[in-house]
TILUM-451521 format. One line per field, with one value per residue (C-alpha): residue number from 1; residue in three letters; chain; x, y, z. Coordinates in pm, 1 decimal. Example, Ala and Ser with C-alpha at 12.3 -4.5 7.8 and 13.67 -1.06 7.14 Angstrom:
<atoms>
seq <- (1,2)
type <- (ALA,SER)
mol <- (A,A)
px <- (1230.0,1367.0)
py <- (-450.0,-106.0)
pz <- (780.0,714.0)
</atoms>
This chain:
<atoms>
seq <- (1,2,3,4,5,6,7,8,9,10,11,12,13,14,15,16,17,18,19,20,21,22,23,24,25,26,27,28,29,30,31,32,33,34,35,36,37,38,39,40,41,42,43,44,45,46,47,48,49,50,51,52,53,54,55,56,57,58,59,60,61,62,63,64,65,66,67,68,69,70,71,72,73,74,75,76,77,78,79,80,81,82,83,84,85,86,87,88,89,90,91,92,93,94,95,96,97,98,99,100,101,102,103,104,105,106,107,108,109,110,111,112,113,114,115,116,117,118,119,120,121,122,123,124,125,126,127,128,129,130,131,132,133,134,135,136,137,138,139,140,141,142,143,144,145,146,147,148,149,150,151,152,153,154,155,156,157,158,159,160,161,162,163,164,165,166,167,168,169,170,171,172,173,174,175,176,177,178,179,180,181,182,183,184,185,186,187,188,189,190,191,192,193,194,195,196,197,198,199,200,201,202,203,204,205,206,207,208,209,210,211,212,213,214,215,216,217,218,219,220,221,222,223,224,225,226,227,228,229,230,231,232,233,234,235,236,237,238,239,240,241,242,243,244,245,246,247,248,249,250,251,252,253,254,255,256,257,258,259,260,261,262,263,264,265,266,267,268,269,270,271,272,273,274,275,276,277,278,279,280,281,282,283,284,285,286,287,288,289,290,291,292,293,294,295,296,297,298,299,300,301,302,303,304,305,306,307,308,309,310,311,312,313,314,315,316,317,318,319,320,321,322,323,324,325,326,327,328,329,330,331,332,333,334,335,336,337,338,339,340,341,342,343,344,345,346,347,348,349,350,351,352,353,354)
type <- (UNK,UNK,UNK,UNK,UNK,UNK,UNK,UNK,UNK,UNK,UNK,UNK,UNK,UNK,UNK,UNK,UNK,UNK,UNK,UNK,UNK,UNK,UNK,UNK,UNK,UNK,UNK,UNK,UNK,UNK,UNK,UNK,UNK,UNK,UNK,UNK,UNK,UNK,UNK,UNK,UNK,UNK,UNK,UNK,UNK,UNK,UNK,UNK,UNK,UNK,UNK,UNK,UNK,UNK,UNK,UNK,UNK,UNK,UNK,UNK,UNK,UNK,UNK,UNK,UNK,UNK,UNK,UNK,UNK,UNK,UNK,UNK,UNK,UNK,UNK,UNK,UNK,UNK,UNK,UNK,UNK,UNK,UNK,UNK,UNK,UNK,UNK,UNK,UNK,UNK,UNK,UNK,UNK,UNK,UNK,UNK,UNK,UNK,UNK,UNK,UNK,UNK,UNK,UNK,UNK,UNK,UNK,UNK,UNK,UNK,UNK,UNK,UNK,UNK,UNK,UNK,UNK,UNK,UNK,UNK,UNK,UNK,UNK,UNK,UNK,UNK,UNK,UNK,UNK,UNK,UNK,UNK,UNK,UNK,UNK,UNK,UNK,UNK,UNK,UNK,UNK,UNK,UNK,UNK,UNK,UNK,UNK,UNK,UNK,UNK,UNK,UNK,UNK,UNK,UNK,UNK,UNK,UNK,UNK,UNK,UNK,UNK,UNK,UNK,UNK,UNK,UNK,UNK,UNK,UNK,UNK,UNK,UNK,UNK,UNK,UNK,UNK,UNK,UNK,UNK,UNK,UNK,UNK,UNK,UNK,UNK,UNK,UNK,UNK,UNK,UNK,UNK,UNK,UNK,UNK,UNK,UNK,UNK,UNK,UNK,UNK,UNK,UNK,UNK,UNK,UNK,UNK,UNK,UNK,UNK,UNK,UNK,UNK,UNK,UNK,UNK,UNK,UNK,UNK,UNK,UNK,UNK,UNK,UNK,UNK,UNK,UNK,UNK,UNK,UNK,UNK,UNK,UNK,UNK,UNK,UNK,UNK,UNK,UNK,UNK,UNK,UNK,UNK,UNK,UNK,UNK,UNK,UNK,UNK,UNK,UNK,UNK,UNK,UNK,UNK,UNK,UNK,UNK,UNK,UNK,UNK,UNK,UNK,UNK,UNK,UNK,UNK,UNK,UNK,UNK,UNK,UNK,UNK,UNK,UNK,UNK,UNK,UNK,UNK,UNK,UNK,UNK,UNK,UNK,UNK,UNK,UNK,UNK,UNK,UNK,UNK,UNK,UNK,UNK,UNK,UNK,UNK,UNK,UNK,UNK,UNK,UNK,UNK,UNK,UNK,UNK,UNK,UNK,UNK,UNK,UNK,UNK,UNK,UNK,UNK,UNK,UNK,UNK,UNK,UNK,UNK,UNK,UNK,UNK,UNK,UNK,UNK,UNK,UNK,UNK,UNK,UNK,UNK,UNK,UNK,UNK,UNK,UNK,UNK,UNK,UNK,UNK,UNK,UNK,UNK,UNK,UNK,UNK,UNK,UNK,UNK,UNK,UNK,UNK)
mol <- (A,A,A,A,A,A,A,A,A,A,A,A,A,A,A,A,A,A,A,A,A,A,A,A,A,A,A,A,A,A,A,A,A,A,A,A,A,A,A,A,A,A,A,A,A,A,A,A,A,A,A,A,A,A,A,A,A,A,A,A,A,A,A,A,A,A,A,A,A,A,A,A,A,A,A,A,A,A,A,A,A,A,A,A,A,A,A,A,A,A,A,A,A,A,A,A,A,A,A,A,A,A,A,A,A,A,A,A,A,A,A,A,A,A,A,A,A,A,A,A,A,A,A,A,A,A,A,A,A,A,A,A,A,A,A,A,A,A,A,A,A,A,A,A,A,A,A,A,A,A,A,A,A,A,A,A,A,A,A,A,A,A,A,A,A,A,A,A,A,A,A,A,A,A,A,A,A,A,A,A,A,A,A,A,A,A,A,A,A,A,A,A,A,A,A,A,A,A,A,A,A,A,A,A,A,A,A,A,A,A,A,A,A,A,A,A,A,A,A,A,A,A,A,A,A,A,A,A,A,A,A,A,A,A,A,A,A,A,A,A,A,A,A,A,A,A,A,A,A,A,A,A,A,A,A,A,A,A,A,A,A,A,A,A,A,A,A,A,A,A,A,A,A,A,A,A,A,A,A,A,A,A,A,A,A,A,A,A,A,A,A,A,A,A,A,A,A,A,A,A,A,A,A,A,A,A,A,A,A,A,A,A,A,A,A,A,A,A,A,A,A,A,A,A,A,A,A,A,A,A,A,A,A,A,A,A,A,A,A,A,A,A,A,A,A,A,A,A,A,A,A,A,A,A)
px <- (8870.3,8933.3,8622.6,8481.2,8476.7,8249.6,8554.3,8781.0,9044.2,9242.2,9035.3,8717.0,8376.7,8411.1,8488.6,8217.4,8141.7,8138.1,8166.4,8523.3,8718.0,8908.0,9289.0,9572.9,9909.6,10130.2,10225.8,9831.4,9820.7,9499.6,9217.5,9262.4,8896.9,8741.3,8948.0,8920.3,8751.1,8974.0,8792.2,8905.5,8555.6,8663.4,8916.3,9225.9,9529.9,9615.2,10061.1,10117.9,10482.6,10624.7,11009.3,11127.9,11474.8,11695.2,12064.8,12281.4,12552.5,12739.8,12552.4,12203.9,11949.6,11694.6,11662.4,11334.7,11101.2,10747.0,10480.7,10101.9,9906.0,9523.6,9357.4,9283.6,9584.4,9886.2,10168.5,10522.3,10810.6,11116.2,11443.4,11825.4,12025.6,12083.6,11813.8,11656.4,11357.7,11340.8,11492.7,11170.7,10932.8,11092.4,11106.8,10694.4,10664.1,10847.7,11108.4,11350.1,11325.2,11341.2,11605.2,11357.0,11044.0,10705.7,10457.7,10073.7,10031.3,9733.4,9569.4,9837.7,10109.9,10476.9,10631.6,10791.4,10515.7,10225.8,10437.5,10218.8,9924.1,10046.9,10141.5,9839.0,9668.9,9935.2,10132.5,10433.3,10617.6,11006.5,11169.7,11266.0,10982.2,11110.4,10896.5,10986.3,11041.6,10962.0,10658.3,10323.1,10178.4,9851.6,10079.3,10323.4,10039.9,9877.3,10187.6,10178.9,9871.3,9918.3,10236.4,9986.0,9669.2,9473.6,9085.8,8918.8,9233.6,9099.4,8836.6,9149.9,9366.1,9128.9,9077.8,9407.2,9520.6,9171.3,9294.9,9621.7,9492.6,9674.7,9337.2,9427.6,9833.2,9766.5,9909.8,10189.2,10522.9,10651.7,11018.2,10852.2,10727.3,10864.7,10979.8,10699.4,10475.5,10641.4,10559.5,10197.2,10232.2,10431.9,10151.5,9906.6,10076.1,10081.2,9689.8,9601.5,9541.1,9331.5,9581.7,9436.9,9776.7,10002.7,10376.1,10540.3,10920.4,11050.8,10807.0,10906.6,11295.3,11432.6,11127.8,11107.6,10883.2,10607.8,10621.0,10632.0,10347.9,10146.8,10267.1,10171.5,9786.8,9745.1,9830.1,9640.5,9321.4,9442.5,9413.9,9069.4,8930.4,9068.0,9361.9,9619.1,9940.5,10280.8,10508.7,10882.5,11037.8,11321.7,11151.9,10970.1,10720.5,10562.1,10509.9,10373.0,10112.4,10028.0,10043.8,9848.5,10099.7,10502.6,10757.0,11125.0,11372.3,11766.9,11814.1,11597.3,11290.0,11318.7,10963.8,10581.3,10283.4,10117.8,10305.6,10127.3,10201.2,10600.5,10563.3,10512.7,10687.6,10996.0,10997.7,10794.7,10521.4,10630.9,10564.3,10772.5,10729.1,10868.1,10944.1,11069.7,11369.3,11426.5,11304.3,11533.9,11471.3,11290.3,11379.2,11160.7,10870.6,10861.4,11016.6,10741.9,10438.4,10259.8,10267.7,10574.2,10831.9,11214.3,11251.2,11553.6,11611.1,11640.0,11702.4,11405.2,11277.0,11169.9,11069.3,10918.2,10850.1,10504.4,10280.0,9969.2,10013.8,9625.6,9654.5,10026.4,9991.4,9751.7,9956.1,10260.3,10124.4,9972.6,10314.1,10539.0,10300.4,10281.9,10700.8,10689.9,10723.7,10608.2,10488.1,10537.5,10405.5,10310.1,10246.7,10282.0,10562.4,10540.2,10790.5,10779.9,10845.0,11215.4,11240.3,11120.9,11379.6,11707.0,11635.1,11623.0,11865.5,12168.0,12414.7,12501.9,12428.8,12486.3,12861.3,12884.1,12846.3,13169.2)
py <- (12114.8,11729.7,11611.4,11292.3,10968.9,10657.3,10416.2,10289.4,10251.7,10529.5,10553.7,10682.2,10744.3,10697.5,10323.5,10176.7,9896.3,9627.5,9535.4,9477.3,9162.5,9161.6,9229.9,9001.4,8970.8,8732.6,8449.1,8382.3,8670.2,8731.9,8973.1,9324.8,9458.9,9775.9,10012.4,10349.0,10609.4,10838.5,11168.5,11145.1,11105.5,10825.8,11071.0,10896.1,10957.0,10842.6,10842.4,10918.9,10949.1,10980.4,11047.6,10847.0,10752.6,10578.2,10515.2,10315.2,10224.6,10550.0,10728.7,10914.0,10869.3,11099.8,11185.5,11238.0,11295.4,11350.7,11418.9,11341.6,11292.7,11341.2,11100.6,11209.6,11479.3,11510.6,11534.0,11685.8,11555.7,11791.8,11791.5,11767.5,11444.5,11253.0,11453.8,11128.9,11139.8,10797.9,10608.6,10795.6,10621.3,10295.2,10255.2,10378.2,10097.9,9841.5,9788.4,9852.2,9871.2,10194.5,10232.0,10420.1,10637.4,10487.0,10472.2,10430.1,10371.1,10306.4,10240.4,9991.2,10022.7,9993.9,9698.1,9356.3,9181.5,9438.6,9461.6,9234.4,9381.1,9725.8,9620.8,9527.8,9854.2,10099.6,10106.0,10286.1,10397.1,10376.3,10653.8,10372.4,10176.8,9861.0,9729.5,9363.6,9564.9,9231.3,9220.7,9411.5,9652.4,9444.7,9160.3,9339.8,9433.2,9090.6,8936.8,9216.4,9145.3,8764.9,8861.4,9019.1,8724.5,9034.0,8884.2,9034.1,9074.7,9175.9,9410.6,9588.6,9619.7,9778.2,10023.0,10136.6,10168.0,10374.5,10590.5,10670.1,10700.6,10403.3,10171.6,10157.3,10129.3,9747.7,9552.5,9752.2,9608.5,9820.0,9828.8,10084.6,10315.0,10609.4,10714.4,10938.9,10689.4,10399.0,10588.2,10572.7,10205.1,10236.8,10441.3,10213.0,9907.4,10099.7,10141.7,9772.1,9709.5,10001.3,10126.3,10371.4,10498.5,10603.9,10692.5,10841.7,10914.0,11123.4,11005.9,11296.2,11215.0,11208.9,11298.2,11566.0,11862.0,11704.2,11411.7,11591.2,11813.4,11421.3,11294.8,11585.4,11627.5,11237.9,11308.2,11626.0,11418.3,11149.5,11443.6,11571.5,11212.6,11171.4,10949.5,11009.3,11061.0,11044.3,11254.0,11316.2,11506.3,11773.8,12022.9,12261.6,12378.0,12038.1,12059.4,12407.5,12290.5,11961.6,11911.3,12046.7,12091.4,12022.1,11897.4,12010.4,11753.6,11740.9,11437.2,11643.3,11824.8,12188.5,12297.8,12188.8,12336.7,12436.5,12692.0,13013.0,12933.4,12872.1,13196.5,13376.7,13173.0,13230.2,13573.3,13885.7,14032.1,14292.5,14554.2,14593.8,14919.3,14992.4,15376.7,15557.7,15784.9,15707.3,16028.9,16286.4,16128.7,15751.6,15745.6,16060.8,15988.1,15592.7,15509.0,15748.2,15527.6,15380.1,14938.8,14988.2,14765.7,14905.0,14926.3,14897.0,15050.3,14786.3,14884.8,14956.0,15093.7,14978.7,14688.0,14783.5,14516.7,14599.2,14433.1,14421.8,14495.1,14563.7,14828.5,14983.5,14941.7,15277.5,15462.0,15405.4,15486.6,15857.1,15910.8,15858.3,16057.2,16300.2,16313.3,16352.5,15951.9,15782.1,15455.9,15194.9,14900.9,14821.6,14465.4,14264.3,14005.3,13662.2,13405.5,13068.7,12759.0,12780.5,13072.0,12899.6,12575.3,12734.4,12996.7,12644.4,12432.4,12625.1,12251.0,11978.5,11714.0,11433.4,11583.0,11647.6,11308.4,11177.4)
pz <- (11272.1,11151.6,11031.0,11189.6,11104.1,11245.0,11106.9,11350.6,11075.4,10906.8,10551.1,10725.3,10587.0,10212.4,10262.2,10469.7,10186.2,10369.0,10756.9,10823.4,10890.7,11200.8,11175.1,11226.1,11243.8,11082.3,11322.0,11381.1,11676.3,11855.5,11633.3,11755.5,11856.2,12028.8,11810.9,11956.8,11721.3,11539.2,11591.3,11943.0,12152.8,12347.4,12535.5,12413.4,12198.6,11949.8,12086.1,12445.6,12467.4,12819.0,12848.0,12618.0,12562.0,12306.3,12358.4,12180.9,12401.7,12504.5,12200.9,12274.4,11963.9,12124.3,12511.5,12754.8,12480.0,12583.0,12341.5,12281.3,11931.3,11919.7,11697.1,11377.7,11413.7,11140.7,11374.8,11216.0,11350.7,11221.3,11265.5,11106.3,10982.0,11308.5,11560.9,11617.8,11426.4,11201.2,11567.6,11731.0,11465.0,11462.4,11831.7,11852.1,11565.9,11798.5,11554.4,11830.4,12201.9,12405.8,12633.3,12871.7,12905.1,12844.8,12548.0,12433.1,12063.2,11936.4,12281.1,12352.7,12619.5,12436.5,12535.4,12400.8,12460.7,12280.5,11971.6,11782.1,11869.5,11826.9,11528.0,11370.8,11484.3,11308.7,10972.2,10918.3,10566.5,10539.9,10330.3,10084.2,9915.1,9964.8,9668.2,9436.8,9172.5,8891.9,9069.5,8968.2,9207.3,9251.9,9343.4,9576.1,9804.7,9751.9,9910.2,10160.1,10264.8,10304.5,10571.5,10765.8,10698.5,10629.0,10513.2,10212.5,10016.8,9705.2,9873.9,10081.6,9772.7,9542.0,9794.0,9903.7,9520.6,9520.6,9804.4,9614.0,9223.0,9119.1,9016.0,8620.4,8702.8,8920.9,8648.7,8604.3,8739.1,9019.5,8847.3,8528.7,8782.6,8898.1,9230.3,9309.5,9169.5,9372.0,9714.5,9620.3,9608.2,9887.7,10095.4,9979.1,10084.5,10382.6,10383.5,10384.2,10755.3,10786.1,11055.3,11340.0,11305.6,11002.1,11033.6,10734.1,10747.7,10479.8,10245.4,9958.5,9977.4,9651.7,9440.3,9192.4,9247.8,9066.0,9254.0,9564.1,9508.5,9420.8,9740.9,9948.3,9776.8,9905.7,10267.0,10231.9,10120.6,10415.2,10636.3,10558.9,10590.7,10958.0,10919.6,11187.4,11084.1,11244.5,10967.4,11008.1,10778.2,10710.1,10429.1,10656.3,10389.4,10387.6,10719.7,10732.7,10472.9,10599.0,11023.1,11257.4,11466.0,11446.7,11731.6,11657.6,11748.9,11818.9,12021.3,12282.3,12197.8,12139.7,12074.5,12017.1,11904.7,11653.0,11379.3,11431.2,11830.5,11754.6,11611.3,11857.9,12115.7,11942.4,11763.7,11880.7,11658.1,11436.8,11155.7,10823.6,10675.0,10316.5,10236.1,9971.7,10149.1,10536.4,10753.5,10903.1,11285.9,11303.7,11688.4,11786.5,11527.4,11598.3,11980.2,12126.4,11976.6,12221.7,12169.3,11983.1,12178.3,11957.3,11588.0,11373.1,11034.8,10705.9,10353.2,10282.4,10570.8,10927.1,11126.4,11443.9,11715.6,11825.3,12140.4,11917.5,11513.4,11406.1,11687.7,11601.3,11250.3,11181.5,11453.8,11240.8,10891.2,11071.3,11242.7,10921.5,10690.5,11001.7,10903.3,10525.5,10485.0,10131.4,10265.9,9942.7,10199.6,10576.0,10690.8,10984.2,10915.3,10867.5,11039.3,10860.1,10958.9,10844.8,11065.8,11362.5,11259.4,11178.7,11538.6,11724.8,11528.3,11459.4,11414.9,11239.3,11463.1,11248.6,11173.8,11552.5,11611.2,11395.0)
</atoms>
C-alpha cells in the first residue's frame, strides 16, 4: 500500500520545511491552488484518460486509449519502438494536441487552453537530458527554475539535488558528469515544481548497469514517498520492480493491470516438475488427477496446467512417487513480465510502419 502523504506536491512528508510558495508558470500564469492530495482521499485521479487518439495525418500514433492513474500510483507504460508510448506522454504533457478522446491530468481537463495550468501541476523527463552542459548543475536548475518563476529558488534546488544524492556534486559542471549521473540532474530538474504528477520516458536509455540500478533505487525511494509517476519504458524488468501496475501498448492498448493479474489473464497456472527418468505412462498417472487441466512432457520432466497449484501440487508429488518417479524439483511456474510482453507483442511496429 503507498504510504500517505499530507503534501500536495510529489516529494511528500520528508520536506515540509517551510510552507510552500505558490507555483507559476512562465508567462506570469495564474498560481495553481487546491492541489488534490496524492494519497488519493479526495476521490480523484491522478490521469483519467478517455479514448484518446493521436493521428498524424493518415498515420495512427496510438488509437482509443483509455486508462486511469490513482494518485500516488507508479504507472508502467510498455511497449515496442513506435507503439505510441513517448506521443502518449507528450500529448498528456500538452506538448502536442490530441486528435481525439478526452483527458484529466492533474485535476485539470486536457485542452489548449489548461495547458499552462496543467503545466505547472506536472513535470515530465525526456529520455535525453537536455542539460547546458558548460553550465554547473546548481546553475542549470537555477535557470530552470527562473523559466518557470518558481519562488524560493535556492530552498527548491537544495532539495531536489537532496532527493537525488547530488548535494556535494552542485558545483560540478554538468558536461564532467556521466550519463547516469546526468539523469539525476535531469530528475531533479524535474523535481523543482513539486509536480503532483511525474512522467518519466525511458529514463535508463543508454546507461550502464550501474547507472541503471542508481536510477531505478531513486524512483524506488520516489515511490515509497508517494510521488506519482507516469513511466514508459521498454526493459520489462524495470517495470516488474518498480509499477504498480503496467499498460501494454501497440498503437492500441493490449492489456492493464497489475503483473501478477496479466499473469493469469494471459497464461494458465501451472506446475513444473523436474524428474530424474520420465515414467513408463505420464497420461494414466497424471491426466486422471483431479484440478489437473493437460500436461505436456519437457526435458526435464512435466508441466501440468493445474486449476489451483497449492491444491494439485501434493497430488502430483504422491502420484509420481506412487509410479517410481525421482522428483529433483516441483514448483508452480513463474510468468514474467517478458512473458506477458512478447505473448501480446509479437511485431515490429516501428519497421511495419516504413
Amino acid at each position: 500500500m503507498v504510504r500517505s502523504v499530507r503534501s500536495a506536491g510529489a516529494f511528500g512528508q520528508h520536506l515540509e520545511m517551510t510552507p510552500e510558495p505558490a507555483t507559476q508558470v512562465a508567462g506570469g500564469a495564474e498560481p495553481v491552488s487546491d492541489t488534490p492530495a496524492l494519497d488519493g482521499s479526495d476521490g480523484k485521479s491522478a490521469l483519467m484518460v478517455e479514448h484518446l487518439t493521436k493521428r498524424f495525418g493518415d498515420r495512427v500514433a496510438f488509437d482509443d486509449v483509455s486508462f486511469e492513474v490513482g494518485y500516488g500510483e507508479v504507472f508502467g507504460f510498455l511497449g515496442p519502438n513506435g507503439a505510441g508510448k513517448t506521443t502518449t506522454v507528450r500529448t498528456l504533457g500538452t506538448l502536442i494536441a490530441p486528435s481525439s478522446g478526452s483527458a484529466i491530468v492533474a485535476g485539470i481537463p486536457l485542452t489548449a487552453k489548461n495547458g499552462p495550468a496543467i503545466r505547472a501541476r506536472i513535470s515530465l523527463m525526456p529520455e535525453s537530458p537536455g542539460l547546458y552542459l558548460r553550465l554547473t548543475v546548481a546553475e542549470n536548475l537555477k535557470c530552470f527554475a527562473g523559466l518557470y518563476q518558481l519562488a524560493d529558488t535556492r530552498y527548491r534546488i537544495d532539495r531536489a539535488l537532496q532527493a537525488v544524492n547530488l548535494t556535494d556534486r552542485a558545483n560540478d559542471l554538468c558536461g564532467s558528469l556521466s550519463k547516469g549521473l546526468r539523469q539525476r540532474v535531469a530528475l531533479a530538474r524535474a523535481l523543482l515544481n513539486d509536480p503532483a504528477g511525474l512522467f518519466l520516458d525511458e529514463p535508463t536509455s543508454g546507461l550502464d548497469p550501474v547507472a541503471t540500478r542508481e536510477v531505478h533505487d531513486l524512483i524506488a525511494s520516489l515511490r515509497e514517498r508517494g510521488v506519482t509517476i507516469f513511466l514508459t519504458t521498454h526493459r520489462l524488468e524495470e517495470a516488474e520492480r518498480l509499477c504498480h501496475r503496467v499498460a501494454i501498448l501497440s498503437t492500441t492498448l493490449r492489456l492493464i493491470g497489475r503483473p501478477d493479474e496479466l499473469r493469469q489473464q494471459v497464461f494458465r497456472r501451472s506446475l513444473d516438475v523436474r524428474v530424474r527418468a520420465p515414467i513408463d505412462d505420464p497420461a494414466a498417472v497424471l491426466g486422471a488427477l483431479p484440478g489437473v487441466e493437460g500436461w505436456e512432457p519437457t526435458p526435464s520432466g512435466y508441466t501440468l496446467a493445474v486449476s489451483d497449484p497449492e491444491i494439485s501440487a501434493p497430488q502430483v508429488a504422491r502420484a509420481l512417487v506412487g509410479a517410481g518417479a525421482d522428483i529433483l524439483a516441483l514448483t508452480e511456474a513463474h510468468h514474467s513480465l517478458e512473458d506477458i510482453y512478447l505473448e501480446l507483442i509479437d511485431e515490429d511496429v516501428e519497421a511495419k510502419r516504413r
